[in-house]
N, C-alpha and C positions, 0 to 999 in steps of 0.2 A: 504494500500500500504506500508509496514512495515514490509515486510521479507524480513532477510538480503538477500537473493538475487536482491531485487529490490531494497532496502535503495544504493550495490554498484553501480547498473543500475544508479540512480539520481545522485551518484557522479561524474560519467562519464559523463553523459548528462551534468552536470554541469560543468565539465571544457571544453565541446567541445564547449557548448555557450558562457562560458569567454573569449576564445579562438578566435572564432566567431566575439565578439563580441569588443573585444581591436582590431582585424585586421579592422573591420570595421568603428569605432572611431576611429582611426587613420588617415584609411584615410579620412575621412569627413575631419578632422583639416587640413589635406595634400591639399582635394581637396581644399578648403576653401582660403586655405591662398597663392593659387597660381594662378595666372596668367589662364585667360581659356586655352590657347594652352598647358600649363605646366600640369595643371590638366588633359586635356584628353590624352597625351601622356602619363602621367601616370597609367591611367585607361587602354586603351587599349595597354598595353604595346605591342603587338607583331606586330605594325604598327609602321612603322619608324615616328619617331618623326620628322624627316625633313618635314614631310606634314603638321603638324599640327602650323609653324613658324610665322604664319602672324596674327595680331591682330585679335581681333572679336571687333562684335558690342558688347558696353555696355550690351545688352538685355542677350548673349551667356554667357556672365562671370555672370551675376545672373541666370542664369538659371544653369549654370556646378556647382555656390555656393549652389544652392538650393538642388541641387543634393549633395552636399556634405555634407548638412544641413542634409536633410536624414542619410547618412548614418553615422553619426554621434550620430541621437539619436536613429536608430535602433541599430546601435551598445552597444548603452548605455543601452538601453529597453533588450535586451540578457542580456546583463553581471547581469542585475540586477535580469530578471527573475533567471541566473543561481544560485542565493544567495537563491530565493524563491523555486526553483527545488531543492535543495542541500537540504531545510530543510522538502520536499516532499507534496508543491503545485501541486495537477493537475491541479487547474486553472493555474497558470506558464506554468504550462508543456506545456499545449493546445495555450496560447496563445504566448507564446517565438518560438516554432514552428511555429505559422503562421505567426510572423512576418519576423521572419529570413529564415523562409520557401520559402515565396511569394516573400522576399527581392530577391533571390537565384535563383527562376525557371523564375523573367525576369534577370536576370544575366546571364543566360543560355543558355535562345532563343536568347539575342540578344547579346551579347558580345561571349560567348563561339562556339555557334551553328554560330554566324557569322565569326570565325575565329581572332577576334582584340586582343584574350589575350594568356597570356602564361599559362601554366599549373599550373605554380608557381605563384603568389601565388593564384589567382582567382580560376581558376577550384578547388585548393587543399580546398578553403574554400567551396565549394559548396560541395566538398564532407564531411566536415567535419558537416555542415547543415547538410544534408542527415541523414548520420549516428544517430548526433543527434534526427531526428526525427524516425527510425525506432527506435532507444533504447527505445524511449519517447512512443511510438504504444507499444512495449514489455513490457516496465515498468508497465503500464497503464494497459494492459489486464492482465498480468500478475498474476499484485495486484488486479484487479476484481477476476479473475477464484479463487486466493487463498482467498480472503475474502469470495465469494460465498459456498467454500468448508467447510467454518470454520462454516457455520451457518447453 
């Protein structure tokens, strides 16, 4: 997997999981460190936050932090595979994809597909997954078909 065509492929992949993967560390620390009504106003942003005003139970606030626990070391888990992608892991490849992958397709069915978010930044991130991952399919086949040609 070592033709310049594919080494620029990995560097892309590699800063769209950086990328990916500080917006999603981010917000973990975000959800984390707020209040559960503040943490899911902020997640489903395109819901009026006047709904979400009234305390929860204890159980709700460690359950929206566990959620943020998540996304915090998926987020961390991308950035890092992107370090191991840049230097042209396809173990990386395969596994930063499914985690930012799977992270992304229930972010999709159920925040996106249900209407709670704004395009900015949530949907922008799932496409930016995506693309990640077909670069990462192209990289991958790519650098097979041209090592298979070579031998």
């Amino acid at each position: 997997m070592a033709e310049p065509r594919t080494t620029l492929l990995l560097k892309i992949i590699t800063v769209l999981w950086v990328i990916w993967g500080v917006v999603h560390a981010l917000a973990g620390v975000l959800t984390i460190s707020q209040v559960a009504p503040a943490s899911i106003a902020g997640i489903a942003d395109a819901v009026d936050p006047a709904v979400f005003h009234d305390s929860y139970h204890a159980a709700t606030d460690a359950l929206i932090n566990q959620h943020g626990f998540n996304l915090l070391w998926i987020g961390v888990f991308t950035m890092v595979g992107g370090v191991f992608i840049w230097r042209g892991s396809e173990t990386w490849l395969l596994f930063t994809g499914l985690v930012g992958g799977l992270t992304d397709i229930g972010y999709f069915v159920f925040m996106d597909l249900g209407g709670f978010v704004h395009f900015m930044p949530g949907t922008v991130m799932t496409l930016v997954s995506a693309s990640a991952i077909v670069l990462s399919a192209v990289a991958y086949f790519g650098g097979r078909r041209a090592s298979a040609a070579d031998h």
